[in-house]
VMD Tcl script that builds the backbone (N, CA, C; Angstrom):
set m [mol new atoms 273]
animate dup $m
set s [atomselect $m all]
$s set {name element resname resid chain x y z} {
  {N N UNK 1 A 13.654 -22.470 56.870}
  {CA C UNK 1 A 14.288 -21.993 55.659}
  {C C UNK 1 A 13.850 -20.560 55.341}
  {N N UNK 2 A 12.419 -20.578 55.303}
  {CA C UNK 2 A 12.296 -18.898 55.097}
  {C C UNK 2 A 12.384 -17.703 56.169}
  {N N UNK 3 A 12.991 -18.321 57.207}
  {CA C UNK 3 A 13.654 -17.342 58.592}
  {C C UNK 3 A 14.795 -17.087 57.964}
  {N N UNK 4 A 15.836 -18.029 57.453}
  {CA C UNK 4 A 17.233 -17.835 57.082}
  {C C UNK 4 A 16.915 -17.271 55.521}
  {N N UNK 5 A 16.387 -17.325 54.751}
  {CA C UNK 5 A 16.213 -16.047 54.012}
  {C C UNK 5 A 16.030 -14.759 54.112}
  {N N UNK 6 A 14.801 -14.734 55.171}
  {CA C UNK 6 A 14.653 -13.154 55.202}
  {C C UNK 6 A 15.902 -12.761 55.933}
  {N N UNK 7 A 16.568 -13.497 56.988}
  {CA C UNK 7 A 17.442 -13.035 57.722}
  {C C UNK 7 A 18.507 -12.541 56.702}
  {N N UNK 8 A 18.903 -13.405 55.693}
  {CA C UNK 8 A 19.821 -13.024 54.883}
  {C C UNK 8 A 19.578 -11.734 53.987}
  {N N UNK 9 A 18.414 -11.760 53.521}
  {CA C UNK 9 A 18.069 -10.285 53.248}
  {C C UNK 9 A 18.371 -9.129 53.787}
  {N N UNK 10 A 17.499 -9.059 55.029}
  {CA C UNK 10 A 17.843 -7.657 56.106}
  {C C UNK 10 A 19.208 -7.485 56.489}
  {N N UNK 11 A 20.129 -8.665 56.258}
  {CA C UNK 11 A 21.272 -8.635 56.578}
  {C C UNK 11 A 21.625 -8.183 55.262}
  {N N UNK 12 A 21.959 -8.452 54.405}
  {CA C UNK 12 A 22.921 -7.670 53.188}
  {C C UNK 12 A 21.840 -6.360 52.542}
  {N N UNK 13 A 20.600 -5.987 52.920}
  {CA C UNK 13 A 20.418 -4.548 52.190}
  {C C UNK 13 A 20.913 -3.616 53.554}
  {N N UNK 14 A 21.082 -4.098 54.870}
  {CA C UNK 14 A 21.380 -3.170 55.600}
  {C C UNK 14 A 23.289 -2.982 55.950}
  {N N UNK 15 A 23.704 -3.862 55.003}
  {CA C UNK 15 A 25.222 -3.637 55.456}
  {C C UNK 15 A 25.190 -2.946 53.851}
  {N N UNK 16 A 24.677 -2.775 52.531}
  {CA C UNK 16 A 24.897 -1.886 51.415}
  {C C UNK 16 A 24.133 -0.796 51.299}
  {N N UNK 17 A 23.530 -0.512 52.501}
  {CA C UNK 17 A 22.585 0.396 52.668}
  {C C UNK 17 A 23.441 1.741 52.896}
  {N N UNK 18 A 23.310 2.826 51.928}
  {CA C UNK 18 A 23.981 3.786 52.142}
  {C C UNK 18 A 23.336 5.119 52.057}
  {N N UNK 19 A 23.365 6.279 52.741}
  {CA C UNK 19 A 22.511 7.260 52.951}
  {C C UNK 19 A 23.074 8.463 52.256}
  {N N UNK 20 A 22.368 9.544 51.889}
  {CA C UNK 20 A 22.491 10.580 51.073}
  {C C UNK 20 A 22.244 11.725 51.591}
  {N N UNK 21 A 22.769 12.709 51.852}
  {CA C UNK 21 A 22.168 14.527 51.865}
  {C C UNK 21 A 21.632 15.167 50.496}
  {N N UNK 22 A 20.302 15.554 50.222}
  {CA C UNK 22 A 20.423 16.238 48.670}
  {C C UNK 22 A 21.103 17.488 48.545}
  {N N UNK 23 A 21.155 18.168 49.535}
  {CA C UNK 23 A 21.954 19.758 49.519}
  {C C UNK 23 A 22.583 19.682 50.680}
  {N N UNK 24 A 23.758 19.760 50.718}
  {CA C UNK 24 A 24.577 20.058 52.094}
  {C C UNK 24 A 25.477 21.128 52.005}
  {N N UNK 25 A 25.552 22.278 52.252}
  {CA C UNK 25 A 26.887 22.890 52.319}
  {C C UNK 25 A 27.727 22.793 53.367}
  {N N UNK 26 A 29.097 22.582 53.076}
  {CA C UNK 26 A 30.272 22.984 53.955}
  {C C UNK 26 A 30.482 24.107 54.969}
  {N N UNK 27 A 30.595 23.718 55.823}
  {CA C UNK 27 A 30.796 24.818 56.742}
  {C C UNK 27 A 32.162 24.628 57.042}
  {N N UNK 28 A 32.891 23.563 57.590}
  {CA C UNK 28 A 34.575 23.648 57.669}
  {C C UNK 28 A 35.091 22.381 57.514}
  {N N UNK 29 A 36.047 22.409 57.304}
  {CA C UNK 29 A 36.607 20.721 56.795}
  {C C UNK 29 A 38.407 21.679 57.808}
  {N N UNK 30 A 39.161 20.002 57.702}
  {CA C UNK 30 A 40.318 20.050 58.854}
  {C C UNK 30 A 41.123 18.851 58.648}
  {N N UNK 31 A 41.955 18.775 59.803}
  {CA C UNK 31 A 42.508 17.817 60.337}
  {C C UNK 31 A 42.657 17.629 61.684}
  {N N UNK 32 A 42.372 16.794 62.652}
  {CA C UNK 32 A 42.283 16.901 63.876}
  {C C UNK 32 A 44.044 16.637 64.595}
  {N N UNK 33 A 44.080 16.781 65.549}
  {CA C UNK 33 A 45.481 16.443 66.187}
  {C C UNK 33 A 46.345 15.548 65.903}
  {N N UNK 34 A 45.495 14.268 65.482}
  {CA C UNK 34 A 45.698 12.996 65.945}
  {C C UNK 34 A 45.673 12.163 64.226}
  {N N UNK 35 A 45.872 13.717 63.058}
  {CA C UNK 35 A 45.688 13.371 61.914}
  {C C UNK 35 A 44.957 12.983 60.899}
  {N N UNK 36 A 43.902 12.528 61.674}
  {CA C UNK 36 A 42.229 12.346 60.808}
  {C C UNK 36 A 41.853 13.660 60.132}
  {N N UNK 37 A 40.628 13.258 59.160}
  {CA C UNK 37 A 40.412 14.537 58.312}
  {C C UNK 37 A 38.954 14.446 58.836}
  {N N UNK 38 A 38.843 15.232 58.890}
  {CA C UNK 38 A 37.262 15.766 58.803}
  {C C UNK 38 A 36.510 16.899 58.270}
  {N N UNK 39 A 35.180 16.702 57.638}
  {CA C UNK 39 A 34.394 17.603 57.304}
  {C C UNK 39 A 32.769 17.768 57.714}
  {N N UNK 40 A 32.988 18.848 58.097}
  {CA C UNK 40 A 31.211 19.207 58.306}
  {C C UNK 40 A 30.207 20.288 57.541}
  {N N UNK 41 A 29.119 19.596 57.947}
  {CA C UNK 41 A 28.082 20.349 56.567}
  {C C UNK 41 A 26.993 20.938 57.435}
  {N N UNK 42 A 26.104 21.351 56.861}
  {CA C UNK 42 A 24.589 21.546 56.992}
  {C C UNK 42 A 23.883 21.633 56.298}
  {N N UNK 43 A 22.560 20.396 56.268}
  {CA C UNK 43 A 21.914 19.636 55.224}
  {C C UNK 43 A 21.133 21.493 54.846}
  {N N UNK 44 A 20.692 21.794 53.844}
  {CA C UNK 44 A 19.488 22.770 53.567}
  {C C UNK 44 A 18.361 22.657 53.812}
  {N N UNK 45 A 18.196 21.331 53.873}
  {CA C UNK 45 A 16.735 20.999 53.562}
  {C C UNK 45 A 16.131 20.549 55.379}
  {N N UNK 46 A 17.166 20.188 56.266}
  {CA C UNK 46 A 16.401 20.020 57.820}
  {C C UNK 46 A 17.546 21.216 58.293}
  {N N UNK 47 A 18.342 21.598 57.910}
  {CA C UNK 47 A 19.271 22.509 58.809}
  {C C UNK 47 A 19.811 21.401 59.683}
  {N N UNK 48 A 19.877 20.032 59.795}
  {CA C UNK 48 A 20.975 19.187 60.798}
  {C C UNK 48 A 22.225 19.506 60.422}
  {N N UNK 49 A 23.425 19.349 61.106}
  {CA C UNK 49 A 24.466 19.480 61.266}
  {C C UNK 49 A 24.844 18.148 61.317}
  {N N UNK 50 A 25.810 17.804 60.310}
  {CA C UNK 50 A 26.645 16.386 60.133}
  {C C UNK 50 A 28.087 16.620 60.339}
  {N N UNK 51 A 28.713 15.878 60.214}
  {CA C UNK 51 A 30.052 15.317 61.217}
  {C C UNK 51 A 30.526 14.298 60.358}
  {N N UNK 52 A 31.642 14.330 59.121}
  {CA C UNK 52 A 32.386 13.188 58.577}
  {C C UNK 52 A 33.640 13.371 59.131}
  {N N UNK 53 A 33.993 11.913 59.563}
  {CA C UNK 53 A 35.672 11.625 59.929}
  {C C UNK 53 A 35.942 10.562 58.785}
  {N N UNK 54 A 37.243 10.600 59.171}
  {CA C UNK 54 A 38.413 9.647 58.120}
  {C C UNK 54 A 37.891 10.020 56.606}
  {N N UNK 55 A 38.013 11.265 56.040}
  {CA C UNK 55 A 38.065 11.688 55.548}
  {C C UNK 55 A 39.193 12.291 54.592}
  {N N UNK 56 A 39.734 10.998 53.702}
  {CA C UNK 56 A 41.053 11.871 53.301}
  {C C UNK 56 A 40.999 13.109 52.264}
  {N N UNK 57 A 42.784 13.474 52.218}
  {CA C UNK 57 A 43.343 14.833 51.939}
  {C C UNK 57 A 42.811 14.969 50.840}
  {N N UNK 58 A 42.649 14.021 49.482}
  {CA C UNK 58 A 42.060 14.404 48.496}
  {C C UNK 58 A 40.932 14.776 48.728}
  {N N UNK 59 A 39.761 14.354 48.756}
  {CA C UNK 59 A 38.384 14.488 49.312}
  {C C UNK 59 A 38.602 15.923 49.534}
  {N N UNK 60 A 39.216 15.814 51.122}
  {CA C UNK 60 A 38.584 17.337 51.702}
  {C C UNK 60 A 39.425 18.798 51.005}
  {N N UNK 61 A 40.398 18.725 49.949}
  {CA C UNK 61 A 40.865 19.352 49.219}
  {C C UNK 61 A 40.199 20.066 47.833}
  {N N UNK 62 A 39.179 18.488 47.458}
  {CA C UNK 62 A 37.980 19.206 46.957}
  {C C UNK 62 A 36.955 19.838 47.195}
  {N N UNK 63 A 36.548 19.778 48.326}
  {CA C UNK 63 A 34.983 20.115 49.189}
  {C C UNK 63 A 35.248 21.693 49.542}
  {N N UNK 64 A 34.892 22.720 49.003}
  {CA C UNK 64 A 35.077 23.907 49.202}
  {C C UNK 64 A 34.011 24.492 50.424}
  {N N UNK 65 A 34.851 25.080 51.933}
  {CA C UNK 65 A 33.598 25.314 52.594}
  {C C UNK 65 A 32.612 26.713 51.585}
  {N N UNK 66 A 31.435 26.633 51.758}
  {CA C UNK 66 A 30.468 27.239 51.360}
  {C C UNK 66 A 29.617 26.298 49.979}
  {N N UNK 67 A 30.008 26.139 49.596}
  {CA C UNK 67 A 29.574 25.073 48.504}
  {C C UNK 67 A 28.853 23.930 48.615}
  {N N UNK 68 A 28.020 23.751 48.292}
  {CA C UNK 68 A 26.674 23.018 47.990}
  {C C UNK 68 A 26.969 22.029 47.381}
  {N N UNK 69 A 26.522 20.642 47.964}
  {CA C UNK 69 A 27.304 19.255 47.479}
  {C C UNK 69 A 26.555 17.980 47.846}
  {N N UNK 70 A 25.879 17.102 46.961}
  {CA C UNK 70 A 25.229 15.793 47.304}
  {C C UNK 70 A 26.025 15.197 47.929}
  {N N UNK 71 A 25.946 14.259 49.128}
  {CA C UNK 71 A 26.779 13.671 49.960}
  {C C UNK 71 A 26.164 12.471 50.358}
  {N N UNK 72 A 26.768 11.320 50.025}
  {CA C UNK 72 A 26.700 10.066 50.410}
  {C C UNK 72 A 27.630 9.755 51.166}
  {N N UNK 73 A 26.723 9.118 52.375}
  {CA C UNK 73 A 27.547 8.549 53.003}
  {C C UNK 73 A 27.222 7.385 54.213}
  {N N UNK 74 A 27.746 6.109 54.590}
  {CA C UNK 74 A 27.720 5.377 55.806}
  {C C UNK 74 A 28.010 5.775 57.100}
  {N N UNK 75 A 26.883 5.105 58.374}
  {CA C UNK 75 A 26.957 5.550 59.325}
  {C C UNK 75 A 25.916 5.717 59.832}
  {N N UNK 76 A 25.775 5.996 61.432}
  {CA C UNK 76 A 24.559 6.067 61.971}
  {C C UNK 76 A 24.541 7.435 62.581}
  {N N UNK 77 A 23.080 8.109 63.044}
  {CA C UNK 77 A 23.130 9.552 63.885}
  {C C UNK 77 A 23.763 10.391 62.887}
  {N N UNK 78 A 24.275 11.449 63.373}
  {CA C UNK 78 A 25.056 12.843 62.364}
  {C C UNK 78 A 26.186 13.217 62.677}
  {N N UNK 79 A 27.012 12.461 63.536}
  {CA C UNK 79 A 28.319 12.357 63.923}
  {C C UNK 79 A 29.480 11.023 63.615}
  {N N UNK 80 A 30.445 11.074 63.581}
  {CA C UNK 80 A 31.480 9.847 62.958}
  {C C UNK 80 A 30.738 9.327 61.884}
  {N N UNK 81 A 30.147 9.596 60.496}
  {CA C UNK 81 A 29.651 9.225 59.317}
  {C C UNK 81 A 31.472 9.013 58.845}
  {N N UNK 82 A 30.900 8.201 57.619}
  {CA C UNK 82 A 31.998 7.813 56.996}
  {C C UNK 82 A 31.367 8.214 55.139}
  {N N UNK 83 A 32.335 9.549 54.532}
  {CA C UNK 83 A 32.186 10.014 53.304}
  {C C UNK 83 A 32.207 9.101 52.320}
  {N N UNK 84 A 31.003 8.620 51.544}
  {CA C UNK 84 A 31.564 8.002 50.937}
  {C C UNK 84 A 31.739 8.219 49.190}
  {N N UNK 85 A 31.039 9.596 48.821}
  {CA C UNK 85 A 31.508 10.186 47.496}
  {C C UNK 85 A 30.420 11.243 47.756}
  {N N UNK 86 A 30.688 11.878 46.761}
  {CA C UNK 86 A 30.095 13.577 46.693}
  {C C UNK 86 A 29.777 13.946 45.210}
  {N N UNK 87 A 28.828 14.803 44.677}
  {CA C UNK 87 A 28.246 15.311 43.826}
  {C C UNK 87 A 28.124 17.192 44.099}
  {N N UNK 88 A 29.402 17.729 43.339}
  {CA C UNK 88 A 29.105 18.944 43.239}
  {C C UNK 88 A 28.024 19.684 43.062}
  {N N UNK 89 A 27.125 20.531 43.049}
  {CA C UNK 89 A 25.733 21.098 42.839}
  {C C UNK 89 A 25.786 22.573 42.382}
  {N N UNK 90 A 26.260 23.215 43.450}
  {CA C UNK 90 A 26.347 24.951 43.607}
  {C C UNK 90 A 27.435 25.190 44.225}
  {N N UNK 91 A 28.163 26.828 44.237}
  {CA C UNK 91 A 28.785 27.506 45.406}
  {C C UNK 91 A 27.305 28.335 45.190}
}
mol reanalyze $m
mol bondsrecalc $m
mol representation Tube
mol addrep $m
């Protein structure tokens, strides 16, 4: 019984488990060939380079490249993340 608890634990904080940038600015946002949206940043604070797809038109209509923006989002590594809301900060 307390295997299938903890299991159930690690299982639902890691599927609502969602990750954050505190400063990211925009470097370019798009649409790829094939119609997907995408936007990319670079955190301030490690200089990594992130990678959001399926990214829709509203979203990336707001995200001004150069502009400084809290970014939450799902996903693993710093490529195919999935946006999942944003907090204006600075241009």
């Amino acid at each position: 019984m307390k295997k299938i608890l903890i299991s159930m634990f690690l299982l639902f904080s890691a599927l609502s488990f969602s990750r954050f940038i505190e400063q990211c600015e925009i470097t370019s946002k798009g649409t790829y060939r094939n119609g997907v949206g995408y936007v990319n940043c670079v955190s301030l604070e490690s200089g990594r380079h992130f990678n959001f797809t399926r990214v829709n038109y509203r979203t990336r209509s707001n995200l001004d490249p150069g502009g400084v923006y809290k970014l939450y989002f799902n996903g693993q590594g710093y490529k195919n993340l999935y946006l999942t809301s944003y907090e204006y900060l600075y241009y």
